[in-house]
C-alpha positions in Angstrom: -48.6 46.8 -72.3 -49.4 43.4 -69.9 -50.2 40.1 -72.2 -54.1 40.1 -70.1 -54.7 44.2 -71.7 -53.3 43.1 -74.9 -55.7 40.1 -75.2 -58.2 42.3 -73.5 -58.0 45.0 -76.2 -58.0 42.2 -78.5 -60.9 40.5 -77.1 -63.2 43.6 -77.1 -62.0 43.9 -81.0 -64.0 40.8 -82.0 -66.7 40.7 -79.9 -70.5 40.6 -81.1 -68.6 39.3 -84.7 -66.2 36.5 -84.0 -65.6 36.5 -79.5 -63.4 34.2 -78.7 -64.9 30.9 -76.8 -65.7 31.4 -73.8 -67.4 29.0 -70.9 -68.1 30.3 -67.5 -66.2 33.9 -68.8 -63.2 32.0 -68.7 -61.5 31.5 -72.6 -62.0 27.9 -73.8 -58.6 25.9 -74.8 -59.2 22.3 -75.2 -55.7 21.5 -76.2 -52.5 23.0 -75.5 -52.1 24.4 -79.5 -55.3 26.3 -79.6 -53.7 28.4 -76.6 -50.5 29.0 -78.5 -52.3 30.0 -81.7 -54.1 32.6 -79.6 -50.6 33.8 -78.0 -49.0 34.2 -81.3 -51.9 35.8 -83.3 -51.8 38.8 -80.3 -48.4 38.8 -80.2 -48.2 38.7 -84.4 -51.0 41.7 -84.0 -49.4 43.8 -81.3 -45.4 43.2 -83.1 -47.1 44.4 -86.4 -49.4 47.1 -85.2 -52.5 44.9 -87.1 -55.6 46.3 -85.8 -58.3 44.1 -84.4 -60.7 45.5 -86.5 -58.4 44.1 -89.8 -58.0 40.8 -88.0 -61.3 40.3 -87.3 -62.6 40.9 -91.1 -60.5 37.7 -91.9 -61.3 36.0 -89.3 -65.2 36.0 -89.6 -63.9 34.9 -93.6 -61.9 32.3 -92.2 -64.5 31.4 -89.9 -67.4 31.4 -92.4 -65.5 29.3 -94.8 -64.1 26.5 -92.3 -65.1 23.3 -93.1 -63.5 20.8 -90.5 -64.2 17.7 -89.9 -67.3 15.8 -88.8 -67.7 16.4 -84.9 -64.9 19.2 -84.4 -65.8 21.2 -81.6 -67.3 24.7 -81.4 -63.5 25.5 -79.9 -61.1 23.4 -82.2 -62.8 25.1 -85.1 -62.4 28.9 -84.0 -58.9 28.5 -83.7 -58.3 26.4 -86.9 -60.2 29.3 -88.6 -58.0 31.6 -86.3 -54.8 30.2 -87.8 -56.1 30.2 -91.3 -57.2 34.2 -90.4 -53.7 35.2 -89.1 -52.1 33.3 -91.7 -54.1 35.0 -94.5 -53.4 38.5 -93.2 -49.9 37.8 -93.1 -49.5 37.0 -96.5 -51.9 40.4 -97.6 -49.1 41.9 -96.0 -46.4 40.2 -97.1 -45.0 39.1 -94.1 -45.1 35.6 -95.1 -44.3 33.8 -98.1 -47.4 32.3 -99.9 
């Protein structure tokens, strides 16, 4: 499967509960990180067989208990609270070391 249908399948997983930013229709990065984060959480998902719906559960935890700092935008905060999700799931499953 194409990187664009995996993010697409992705995508359509966490709409209505956690969509990724958007602006225009086009997905929000306002630094260079925030897009890698987004690269390797698909590509973590798609390696491992993780279904959106599992990812997303965590992810609208993560995104519910983010507290960044004073001013972060709408967009550095998702994927902080993206990272923390993927990062979480990982170590449910034991992927990664706590």
């Amino acid at each position: 499967m194409n990187e664009r249908a995996v993010i697409d399948r992705v995508d359509a997983s966490l709409a209505g509960a956690a969509p990724l930013p958007r602006d225009n229709g086009e997905l929000v990065f306002e630094e260079p990180w925030q897009g890698r984060a987004l690269g390797m959480g698909v590509a973590v998902m798609e390696r491992f067989g993780i279904p959106g719906d599992e990812f997303r559960t965590h992810l609208v935890s993560a995104i519910r208990s983010h507290a960044g700092p004073p001013g972060e935008s709408p967009a550095t905060a998702y994927y902080a609270a993206w990272v923390d999700a993927l990062e979480e799931l990982l170590r449910e499953r034991r992927l990664i070391e706590p």
